[in-house]
C-alpha positions as CSV (number, residue, x, y, z in Angstrom):
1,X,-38.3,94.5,14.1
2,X,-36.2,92.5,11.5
3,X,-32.9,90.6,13.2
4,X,-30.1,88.6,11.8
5,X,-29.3,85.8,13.3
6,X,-25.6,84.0,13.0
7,X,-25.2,81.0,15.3
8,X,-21.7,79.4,14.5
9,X,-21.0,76.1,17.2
10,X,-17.3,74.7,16.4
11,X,-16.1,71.3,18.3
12,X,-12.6,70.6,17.5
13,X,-10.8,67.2,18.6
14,X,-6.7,66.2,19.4
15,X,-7.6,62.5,18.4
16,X,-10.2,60.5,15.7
17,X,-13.3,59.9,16.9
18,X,-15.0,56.5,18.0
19,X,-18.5,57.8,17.5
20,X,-20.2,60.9,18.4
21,X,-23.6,61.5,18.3
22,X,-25.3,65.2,18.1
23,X,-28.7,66.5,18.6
24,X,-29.2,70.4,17.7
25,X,-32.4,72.2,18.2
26,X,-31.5,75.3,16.0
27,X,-34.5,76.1,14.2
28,X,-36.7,78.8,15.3
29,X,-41.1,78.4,14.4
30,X,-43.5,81.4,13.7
31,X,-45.8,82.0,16.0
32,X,-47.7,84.8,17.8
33,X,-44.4,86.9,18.5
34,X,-42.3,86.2,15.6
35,X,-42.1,85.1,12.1
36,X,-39.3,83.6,10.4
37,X,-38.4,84.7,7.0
38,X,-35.9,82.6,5.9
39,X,-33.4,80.1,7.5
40,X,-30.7,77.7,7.3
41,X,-28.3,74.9,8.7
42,X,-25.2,74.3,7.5
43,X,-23.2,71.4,8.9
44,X,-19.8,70.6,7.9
45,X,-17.7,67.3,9.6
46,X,-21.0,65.2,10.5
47,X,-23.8,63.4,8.9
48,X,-27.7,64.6,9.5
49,X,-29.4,61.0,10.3
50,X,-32.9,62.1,11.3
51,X,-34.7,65.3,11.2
52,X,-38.0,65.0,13.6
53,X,-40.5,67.7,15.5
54,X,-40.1,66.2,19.0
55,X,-43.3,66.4,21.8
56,X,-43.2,70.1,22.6
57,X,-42.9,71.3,19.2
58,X,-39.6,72.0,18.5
59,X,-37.7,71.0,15.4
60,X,-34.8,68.5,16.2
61,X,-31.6,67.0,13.9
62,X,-29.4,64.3,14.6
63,X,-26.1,64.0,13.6
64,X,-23.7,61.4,13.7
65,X,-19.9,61.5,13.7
66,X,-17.6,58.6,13.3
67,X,-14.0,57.7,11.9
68,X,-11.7,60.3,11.5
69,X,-13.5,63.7,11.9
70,X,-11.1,66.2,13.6
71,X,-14.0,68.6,13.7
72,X,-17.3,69.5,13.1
73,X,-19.1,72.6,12.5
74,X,-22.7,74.0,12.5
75,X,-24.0,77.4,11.6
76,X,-27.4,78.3,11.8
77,X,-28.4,81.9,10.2
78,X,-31.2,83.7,9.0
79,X,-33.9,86.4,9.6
80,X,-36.8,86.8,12.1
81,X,-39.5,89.4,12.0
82,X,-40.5,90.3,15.9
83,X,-43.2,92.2,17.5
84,X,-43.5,93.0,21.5
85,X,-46.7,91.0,22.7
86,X,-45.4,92.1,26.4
87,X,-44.5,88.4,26.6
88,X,-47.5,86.8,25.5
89,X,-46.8,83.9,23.2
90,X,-50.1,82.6,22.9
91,X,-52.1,79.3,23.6
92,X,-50.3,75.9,24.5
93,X,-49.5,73.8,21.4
94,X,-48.0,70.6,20.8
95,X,-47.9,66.6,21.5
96,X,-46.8,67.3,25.5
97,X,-49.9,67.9,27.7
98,X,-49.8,71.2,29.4
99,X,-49.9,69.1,33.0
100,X,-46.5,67.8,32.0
101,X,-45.1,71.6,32.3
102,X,-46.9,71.1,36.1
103,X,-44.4,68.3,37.2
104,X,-41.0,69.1,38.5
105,X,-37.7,67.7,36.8
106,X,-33.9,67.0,38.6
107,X,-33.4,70.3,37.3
108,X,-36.1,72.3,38.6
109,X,-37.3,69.9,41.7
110,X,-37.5,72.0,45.0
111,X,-36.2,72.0,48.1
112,X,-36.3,74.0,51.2
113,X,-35.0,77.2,49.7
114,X,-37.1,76.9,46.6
115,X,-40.3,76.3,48.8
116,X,-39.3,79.4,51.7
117,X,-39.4,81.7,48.6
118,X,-42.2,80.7,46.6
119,X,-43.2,82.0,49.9
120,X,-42.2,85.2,49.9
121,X,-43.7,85.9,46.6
122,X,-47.3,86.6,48.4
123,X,-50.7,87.3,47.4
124,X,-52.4,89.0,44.3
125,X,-53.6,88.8,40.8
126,X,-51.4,85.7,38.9
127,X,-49.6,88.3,36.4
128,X,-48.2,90.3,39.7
129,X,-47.1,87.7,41.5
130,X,-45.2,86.3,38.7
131,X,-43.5,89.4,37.8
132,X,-42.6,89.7,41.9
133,X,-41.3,86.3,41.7
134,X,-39.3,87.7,38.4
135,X,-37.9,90.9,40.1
136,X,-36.9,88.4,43.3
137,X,-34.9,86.3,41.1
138,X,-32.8,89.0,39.8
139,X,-32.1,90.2,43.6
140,X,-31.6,86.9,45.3
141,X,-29.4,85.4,42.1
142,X,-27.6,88.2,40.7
143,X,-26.1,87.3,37.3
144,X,-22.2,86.0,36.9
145,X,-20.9,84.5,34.0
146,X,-19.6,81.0,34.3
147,X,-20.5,80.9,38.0
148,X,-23.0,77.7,37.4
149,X,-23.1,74.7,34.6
150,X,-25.6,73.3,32.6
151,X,-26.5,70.9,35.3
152,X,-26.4,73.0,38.1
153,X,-30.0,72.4,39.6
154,X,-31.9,75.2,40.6
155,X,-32.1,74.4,44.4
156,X,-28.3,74.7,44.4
157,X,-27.9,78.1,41.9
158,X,-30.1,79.8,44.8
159,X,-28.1,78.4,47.8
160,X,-24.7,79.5,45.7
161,X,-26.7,83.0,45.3
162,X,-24.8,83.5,42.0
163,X,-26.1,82.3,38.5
164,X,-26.4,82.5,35.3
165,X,-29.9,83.1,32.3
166,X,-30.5,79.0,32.6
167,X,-30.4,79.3,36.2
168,X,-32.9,82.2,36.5
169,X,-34.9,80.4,33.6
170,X,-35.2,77.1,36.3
171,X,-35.9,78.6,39.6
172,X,-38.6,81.1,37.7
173,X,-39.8,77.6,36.8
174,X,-39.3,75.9,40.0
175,X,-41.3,78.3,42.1
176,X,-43.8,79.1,39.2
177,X,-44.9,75.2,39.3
178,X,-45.1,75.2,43.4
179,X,-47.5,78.1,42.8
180,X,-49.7,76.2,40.5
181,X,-48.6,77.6,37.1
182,X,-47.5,75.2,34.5
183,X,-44.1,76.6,33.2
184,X,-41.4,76.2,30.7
185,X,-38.3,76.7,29.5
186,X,-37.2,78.6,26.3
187,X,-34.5,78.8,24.5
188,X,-33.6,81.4,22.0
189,X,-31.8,84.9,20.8
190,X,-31.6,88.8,22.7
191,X,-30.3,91.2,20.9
192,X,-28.7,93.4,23.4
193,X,-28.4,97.1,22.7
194,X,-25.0,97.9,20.8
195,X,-23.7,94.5,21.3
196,X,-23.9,92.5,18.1
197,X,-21.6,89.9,19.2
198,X,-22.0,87.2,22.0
199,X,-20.7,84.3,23.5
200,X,-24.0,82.1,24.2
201,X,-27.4,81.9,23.3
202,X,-30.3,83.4,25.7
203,X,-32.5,81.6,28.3
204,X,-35.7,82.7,30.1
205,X,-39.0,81.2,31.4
206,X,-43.0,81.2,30.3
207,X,-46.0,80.5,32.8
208,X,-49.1,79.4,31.4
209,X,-51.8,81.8,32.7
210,X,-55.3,81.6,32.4
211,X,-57.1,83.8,29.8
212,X,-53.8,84.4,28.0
213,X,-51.7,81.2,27.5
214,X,-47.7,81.4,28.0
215,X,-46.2,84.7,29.4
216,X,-42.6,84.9,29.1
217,X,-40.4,86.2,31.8
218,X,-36.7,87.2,31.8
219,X,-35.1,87.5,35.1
220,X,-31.9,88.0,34.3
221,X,-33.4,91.3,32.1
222,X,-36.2,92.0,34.8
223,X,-38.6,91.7,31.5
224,X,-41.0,90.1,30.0
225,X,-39.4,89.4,26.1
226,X,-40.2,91.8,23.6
227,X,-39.4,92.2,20.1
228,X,-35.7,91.9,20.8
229,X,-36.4,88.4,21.8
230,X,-36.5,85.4,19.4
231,X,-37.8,81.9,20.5
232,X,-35.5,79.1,19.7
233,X,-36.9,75.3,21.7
234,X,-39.2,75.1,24.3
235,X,-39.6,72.3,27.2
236,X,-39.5,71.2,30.9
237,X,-36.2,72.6,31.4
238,X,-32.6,73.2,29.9
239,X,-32.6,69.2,28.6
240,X,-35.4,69.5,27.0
241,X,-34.5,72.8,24.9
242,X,-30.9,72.9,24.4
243,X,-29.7,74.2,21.5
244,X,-27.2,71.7,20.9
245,X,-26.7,68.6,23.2
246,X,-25.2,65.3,22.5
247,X,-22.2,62.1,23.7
248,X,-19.4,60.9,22.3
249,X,-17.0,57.7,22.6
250,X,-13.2,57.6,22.8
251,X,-10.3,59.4,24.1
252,X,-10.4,62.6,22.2
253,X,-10.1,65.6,24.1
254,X,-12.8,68.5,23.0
255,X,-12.5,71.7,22.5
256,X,-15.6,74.0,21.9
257,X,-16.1,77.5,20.0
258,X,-19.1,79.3,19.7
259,X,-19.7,82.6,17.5
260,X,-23.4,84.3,17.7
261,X,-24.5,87.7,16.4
262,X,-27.9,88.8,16.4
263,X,-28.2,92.2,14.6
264,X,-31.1,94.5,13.5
């Protein structure tokens, strides 16, 4: 399958800017379950600085802000071939040593409710206990827009019992690593049936399993990514893969936008 991607992030501001610095992770790699055909960034209102491949592989921008920018925008666009590998993304790559995905972060450390239900996931062969732990997620953390932030750990998205992708993405992970499975975050695109417009960019989680490599699993879609599914950023969790991230200095209050269609 062919999809168009559009990924338009706006940040307006009431005031010049001290200094602002961005770092975008917008660029998607070939690999076992895709190949990119053509892409491109367009940034408008900031300065690239530095464009680096950072330790898990993912391709990573700087850009700087300063003076009297009341805005800056960047689009990222282009087309992705995809093909359903039932989740399979193939062997580890990259600088980062596949322990590292073993180790938990403040993100995905685990506390009592994490541990009582890695639990509850039981016994079996590794692939059906990780799809149980999958299908668990989605019951005990139904999905609710907004009800969770970025740095809403994943011990306290299952005690709220409400989250969002990122949160199902980091307890997957959280659980995954108690039960001896490195895993990992991923950030990237779903192209959701007759809905071409969204309002974020998608989340899920891999486990590395023996005799396969990474597996991707999807609670908040009870799937494992198939060819509706492109691969943006990997890494230990939401930090380490955000699309865009970054700080800024001064008084100006921000205001953010963000446009994404992903079409056939």
């Amino acid at each position: 399958m062919r999809l168009k991607i559009l990924h338009r992030t706006e940040y307006s501001y009431d005031a010049p800017l001290s200094y602002a610095l961005q770092r975008i992770r917008l660029t998607p790699q070939s690999g076992q379950a895709q190949t990119v055909r053509s892409w491109a960034i367009k940034i408008a209102g900031a300065k690239e600085e530095v464009r680096y491949t950072d330790g898990f592989g993912n391709e990573t921008r700087l850009l700087s802000i300063e003076g009297d920018a009341s805005g800056v925008t960047v689009e990222a666009s282009g087309e992705v071939d995809t093909v359903d590998t039932t989740g399979v993304s193939g062997p580890h790559r990259g600088f980062a040593p596949l322990w590292l995905f073993g180790q938990p972060t403040a993100l995905t450390a685990p506390g009592n409710g994490l541990i009582a239900l890695a639990g509850d996931v039981g016994d079996g062969g590794e692939l059906d206990r990780l799809h149980r732990l999958m299908d668990m997620i989605a019951d005990r953390v139904p999905y609710q827009a907004g009800s969770t932030v970025s740095t809403t750990p994943a011990e306290e998205a299952l005690k709220l019992g409400f989250g969002v992708c990122q949160d199902h993405a980091h307890i997957f992970i959280a659980i995954a690593r108690l039960s001896g499975f490195p895993a990992r975050y991923v950030s990237g695109y779903l192209m959701k049936q007759g809905e071409s417009e969204q309002a974020a960019s998608h989340a899920w989680a891999e486990a590395h399993v023996r005799g396969l490599g990474w597996v991707g699993f999807d609670p908040s879609n009870r799937m494992s990514p198939d060819e509706t599914y492109v691969s943006l950023a990997t890494g230990r969790d939401y930090r380490d893969a955000a699309p865009v991230s970054g700080i800024r200095l001064g008084q100006a209050v921000e205001k953010l936008a963000v446009h994404i269609t992903v079409e056939q």
